[in-house]
C-alpha positions as CSV (number, residue, x, y, z in Angstrom):
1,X,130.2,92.9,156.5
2,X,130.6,95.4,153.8
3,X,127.2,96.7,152.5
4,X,126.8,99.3,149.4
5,X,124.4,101.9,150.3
6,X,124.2,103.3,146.3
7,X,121.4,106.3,146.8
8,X,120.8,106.8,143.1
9,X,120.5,110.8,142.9
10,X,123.6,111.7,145.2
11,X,125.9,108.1,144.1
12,X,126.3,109.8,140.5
13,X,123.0,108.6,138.9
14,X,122.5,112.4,137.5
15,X,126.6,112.7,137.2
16,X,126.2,113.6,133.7
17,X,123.0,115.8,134.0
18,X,122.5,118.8,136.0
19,X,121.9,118.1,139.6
20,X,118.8,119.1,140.8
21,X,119.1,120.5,144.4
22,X,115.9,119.5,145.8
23,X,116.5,115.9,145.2
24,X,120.1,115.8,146.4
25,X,118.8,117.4,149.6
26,X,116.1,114.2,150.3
27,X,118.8,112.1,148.7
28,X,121.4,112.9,151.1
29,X,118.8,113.0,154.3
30,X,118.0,109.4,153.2
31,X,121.6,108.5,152.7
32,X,123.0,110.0,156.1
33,X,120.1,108.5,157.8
34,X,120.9,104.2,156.6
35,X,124.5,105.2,157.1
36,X,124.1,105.9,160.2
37,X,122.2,103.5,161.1
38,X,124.5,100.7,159.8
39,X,127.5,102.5,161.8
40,X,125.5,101.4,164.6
41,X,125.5,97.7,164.0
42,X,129.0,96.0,165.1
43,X,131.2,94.6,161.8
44,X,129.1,96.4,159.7
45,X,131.0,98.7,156.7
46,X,129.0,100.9,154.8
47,X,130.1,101.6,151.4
48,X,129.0,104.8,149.1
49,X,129.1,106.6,145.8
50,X,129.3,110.0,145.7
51,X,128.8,112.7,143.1
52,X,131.8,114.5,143.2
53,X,129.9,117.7,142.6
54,X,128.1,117.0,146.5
55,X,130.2,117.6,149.6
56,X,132.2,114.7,150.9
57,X,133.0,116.3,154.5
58,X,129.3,115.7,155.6
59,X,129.6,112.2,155.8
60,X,129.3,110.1,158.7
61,X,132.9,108.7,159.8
62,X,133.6,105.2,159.4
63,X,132.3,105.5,155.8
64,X,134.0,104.9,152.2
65,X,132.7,106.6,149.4
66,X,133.7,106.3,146.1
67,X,134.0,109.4,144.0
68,X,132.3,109.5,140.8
69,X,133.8,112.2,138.6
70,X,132.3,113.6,135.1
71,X,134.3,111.1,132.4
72,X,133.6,108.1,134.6
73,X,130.5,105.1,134.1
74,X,128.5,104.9,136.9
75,X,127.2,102.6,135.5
76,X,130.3,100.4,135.3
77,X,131.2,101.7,139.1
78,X,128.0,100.5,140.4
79,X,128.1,96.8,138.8
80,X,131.9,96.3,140.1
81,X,130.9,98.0,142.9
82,X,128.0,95.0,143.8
83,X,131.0,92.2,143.5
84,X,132.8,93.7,146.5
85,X,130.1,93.7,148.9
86,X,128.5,91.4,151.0
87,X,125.4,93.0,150.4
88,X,123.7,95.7,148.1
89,X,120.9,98.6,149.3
90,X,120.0,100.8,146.6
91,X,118.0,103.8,146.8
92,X,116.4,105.3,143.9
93,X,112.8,106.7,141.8
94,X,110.8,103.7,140.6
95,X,110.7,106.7,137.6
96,X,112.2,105.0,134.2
97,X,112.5,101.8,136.1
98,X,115.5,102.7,137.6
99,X,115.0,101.1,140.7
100,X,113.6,98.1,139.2
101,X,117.0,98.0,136.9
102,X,119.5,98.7,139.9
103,X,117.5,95.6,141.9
104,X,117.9,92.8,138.8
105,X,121.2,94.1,138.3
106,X,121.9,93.0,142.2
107,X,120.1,89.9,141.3
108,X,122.2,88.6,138.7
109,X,124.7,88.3,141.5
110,X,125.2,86.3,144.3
111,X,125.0,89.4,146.6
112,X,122.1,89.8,149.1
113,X,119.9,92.5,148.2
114,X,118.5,94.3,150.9
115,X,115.1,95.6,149.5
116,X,112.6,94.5,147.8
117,X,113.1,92.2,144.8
118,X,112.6,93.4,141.0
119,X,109.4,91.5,140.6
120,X,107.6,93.7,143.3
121,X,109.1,96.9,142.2
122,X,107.4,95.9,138.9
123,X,104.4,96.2,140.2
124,X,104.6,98.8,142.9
125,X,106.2,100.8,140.3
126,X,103.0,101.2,138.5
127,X,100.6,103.2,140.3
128,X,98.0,102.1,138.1
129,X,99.0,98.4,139.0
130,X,99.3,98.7,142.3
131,X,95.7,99.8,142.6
132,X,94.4,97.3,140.7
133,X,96.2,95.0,142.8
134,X,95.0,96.6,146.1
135,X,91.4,96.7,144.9
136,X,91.5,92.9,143.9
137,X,92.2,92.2,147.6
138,X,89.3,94.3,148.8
139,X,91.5,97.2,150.6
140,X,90.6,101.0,150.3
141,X,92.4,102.8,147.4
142,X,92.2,106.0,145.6
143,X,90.4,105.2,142.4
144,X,92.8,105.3,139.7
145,X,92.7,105.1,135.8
146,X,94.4,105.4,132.6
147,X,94.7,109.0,131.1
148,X,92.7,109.9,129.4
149,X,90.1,109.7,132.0
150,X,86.5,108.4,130.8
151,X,84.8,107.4,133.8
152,X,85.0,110.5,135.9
153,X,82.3,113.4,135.7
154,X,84.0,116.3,134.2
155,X,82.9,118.4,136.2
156,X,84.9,117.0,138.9
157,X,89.0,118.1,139.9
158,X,91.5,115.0,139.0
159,X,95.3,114.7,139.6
160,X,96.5,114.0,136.7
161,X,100.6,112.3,137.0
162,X,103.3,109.9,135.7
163,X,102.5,106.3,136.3
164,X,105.7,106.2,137.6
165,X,106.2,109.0,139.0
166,X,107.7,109.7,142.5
167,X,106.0,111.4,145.6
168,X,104.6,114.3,143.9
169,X,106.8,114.8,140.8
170,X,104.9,115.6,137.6
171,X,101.3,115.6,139.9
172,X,99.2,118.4,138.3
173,X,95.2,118.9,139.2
174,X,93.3,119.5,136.2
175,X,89.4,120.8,136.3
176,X,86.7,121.1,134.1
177,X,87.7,123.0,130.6
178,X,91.2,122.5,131.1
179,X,93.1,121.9,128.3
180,X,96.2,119.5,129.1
181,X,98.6,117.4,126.8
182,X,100.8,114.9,129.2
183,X,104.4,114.6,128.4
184,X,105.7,111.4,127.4
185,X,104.9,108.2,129.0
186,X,101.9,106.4,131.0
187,X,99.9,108.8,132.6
188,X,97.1,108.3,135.3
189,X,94.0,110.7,136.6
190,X,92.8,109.7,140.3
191,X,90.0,111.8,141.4
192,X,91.3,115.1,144.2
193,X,90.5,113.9,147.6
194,X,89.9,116.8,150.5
195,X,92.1,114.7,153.6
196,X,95.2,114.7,155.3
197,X,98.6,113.2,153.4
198,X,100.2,110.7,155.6
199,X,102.3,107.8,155.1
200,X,102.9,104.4,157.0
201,X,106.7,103.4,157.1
202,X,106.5,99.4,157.7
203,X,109.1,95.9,157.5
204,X,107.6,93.7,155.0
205,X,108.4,90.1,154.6
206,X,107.0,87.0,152.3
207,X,102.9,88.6,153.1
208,X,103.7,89.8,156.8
209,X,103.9,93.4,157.6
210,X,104.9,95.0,160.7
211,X,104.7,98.7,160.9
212,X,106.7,100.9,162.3
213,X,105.5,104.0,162.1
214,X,102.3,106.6,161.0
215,X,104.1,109.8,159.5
216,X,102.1,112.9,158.4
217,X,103.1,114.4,155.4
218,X,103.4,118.4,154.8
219,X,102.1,118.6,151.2
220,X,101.9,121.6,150.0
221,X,99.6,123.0,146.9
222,X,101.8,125.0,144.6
223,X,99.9,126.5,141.7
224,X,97.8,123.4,140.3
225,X,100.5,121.1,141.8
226,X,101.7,119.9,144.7
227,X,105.3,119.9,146.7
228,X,106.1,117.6,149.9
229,X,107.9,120.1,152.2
230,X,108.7,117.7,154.7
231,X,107.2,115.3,157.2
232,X,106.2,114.6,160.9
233,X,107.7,110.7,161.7
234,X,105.3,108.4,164.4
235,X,103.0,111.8,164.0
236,X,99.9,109.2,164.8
237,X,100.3,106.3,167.4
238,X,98.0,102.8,166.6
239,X,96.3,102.4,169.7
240,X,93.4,100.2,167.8
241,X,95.9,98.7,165.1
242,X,94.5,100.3,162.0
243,X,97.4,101.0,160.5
244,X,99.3,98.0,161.2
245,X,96.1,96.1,160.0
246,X,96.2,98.3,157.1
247,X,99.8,97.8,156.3
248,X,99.1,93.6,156.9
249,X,96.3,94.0,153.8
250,X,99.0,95.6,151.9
251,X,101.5,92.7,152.5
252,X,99.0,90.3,151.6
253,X,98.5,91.5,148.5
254,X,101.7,92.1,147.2
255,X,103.5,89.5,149.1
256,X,106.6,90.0,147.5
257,X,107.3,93.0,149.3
258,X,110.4,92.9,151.4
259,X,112.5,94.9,154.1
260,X,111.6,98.3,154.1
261,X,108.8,100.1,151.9
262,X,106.6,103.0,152.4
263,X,102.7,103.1,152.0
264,X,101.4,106.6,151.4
265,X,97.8,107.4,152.0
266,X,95.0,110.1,152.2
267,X,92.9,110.1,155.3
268,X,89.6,111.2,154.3
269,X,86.7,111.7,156.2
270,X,85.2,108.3,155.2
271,X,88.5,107.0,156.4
272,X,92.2,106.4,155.2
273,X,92.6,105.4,151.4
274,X,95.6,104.2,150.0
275,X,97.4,106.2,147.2
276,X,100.6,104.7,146.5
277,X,103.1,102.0,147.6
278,X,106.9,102.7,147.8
279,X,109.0,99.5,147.4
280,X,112.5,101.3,148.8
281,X,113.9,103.4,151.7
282,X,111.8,106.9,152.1
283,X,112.2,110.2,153.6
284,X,110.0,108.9,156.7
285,X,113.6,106.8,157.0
286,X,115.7,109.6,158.2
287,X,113.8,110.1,161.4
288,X,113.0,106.8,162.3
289,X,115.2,105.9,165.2
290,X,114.9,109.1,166.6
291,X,111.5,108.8,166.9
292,X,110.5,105.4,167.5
293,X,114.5,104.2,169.5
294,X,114.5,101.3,166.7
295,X,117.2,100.8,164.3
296,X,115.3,100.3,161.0
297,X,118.7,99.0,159.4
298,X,119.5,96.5,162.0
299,X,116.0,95.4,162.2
300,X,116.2,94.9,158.2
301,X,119.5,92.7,158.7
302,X,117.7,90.3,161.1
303,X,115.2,90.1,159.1
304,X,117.5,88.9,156.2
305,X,119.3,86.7,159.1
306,X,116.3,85.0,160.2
307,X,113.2,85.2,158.0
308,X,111.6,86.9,160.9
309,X,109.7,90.0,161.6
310,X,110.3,91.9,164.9
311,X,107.8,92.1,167.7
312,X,105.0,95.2,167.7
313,X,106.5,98.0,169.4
314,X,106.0,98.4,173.0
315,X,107.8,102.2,173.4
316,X,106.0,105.0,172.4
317,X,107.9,107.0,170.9
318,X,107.7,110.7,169.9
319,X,107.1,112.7,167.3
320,X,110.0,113.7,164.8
321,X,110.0,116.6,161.9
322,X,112.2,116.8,159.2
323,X,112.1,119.7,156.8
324,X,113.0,119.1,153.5
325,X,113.9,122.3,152.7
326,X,116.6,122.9,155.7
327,X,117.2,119.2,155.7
328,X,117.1,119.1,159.8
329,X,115.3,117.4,162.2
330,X,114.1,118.2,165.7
């Protein structure tokens, strides 16, 4: 079974823009980790493009990547590219509906994609969507509004960011007597939350959820913004099953979620509210199997095979750190 792993950032989605380093670095940890993970599986082939301007030698072995140089389409490379597998995983910013385009284009084929389909990266896409959509069905979210802001005290500290913007790109706090003009695009204020940043990593199928892990997330402030250094995977184990009840709520109410997606949250003293929703693979990916012993990417082709979700987790597991800024684990 051939499968195209196409990680947007490091397959020659930038190839004729500067490459920023910081997102080839979480582009490559994602990448290295699916890979790896499909080596695992027995007749399994997974299939890459690669910016020639990234390192080739720290691939996994068994793995064919495609080099895309400067005067090529990537485009063009991708499309073909689809035709030749059995199945398509792409990776890549719900920013400028990218990911939403790379899914339809999957979908105009007869290959199997292996995320979630274009119609719930529609929505997910959105922050502003998605919390109307999570607030419909009665679940805790970070209040969230168009910028400008009217219904917030003034006097109060918002984030102000891209409505589709990803993790923390664009995020900028803005207090009382501030004076800021957004770029272009939809914008959206939520109010600042004191709390912890952590993230659930969970398999979602057809308004089922099963979660797989409670991650921690090392956000850093930086000026009147904010960075994500890294994160702690299975940080937080779910003796009580709040989180996998939590992560059931979010299934419900975008039941088209599907495979694997990422649910990043504040805990706040009043409890855990729900920020965002990532339809696609996320850095809490890369240390997944170390942590919890599962194979996220096998699991995701049985679930494809069957229709079925996998039974709770019985091991424990441990607790795994990656740093984005060394790109390790340990």
């Amino acid at each position: 079974m051939d499968i195209l792993v196409f990680e947007f950032i490091t397959g020659g989605g930038l190839r004729q823009k500067p490459l920023p380093p910081g997102l080839a670095t979480e582009g490559d940890l994602m990448l290295r980790a699916l890979v790896e993970d499909l080596l695992e599986i027995p007749g399994v082939r997974p299939l890459i493009l690669r910016d020639d301007r990234l390192d080739f030698g720290c691939l996994p072995r068994g793995v064919t990547a495609t080099p895309i140089a400067a005067g090529d389409e990537p485009d063009r490379i991708w499309q073909d590219a689809i035709g030749q597998c059995d199945a398509a995983w792409p990776i890549a910013p719900e920013t400028g509906g990218v990911l939403e385009r790379l899914c339809r284009e999957v979908e105009r084929t007869a290959t199997p994609l292996l995320t979630s389909p274009a119609s719930a990266v529609t929505v997910a896409a959105s922050k502003l969507a998605t919390a109307k959509t999570l607030e419909r069905h009665r679940l805790p979210t970070v209040p969230t509004s168009s910028w400008p802001a009217r219904q917030y005290d003034a006097s109060s500290a918002l984030v102000v960011k891209p409505d589709d913007g990803a993790g923390c790109e664009g995020a900028r706090v803005i207090r009382s007597g501030c004076d800021f003009a957004p770029g272009p695009g939809r914008w959206i204020a939520q109010p600042l939350l004191e709390g912890d940043s952590f993230s659930l990593s969970v398999l979602f199928s057809r308004g089922h959820a099963r979660l797989l892990s409670c991650n921690r997330q090392h956000v850093e402030k930086t000026g009147d913004g904010f960075a994500l250094r890294g994160c702690t995977v299975n940080a937080l184990d779910d003796p009580d099953g709040r989180w996998q009840t939590l992560a059931c709520g979010v299934a419900t109410a975008l039941p088209e979620l599907w495979g694997y997606a990422g649910i990043d949250l504040i805990r706040t003293a009043d409890g855990p509210v729900i920020l965002e929703v990532n339809p696609r693979v996320t850095t809490s990916y890369a240390g997944l199997k170390a942590a919890t012993g599962e194979n996220p990417a096998a699991m995701t082709l049985e679930l494809h095979r069957t229709g079925r979700l996998p039974s709770p987790r019985t091991r424990r597991g441990r607790p795994v750190t990656l740093n984005l800024e060394h790109s390790d684990a340990h």
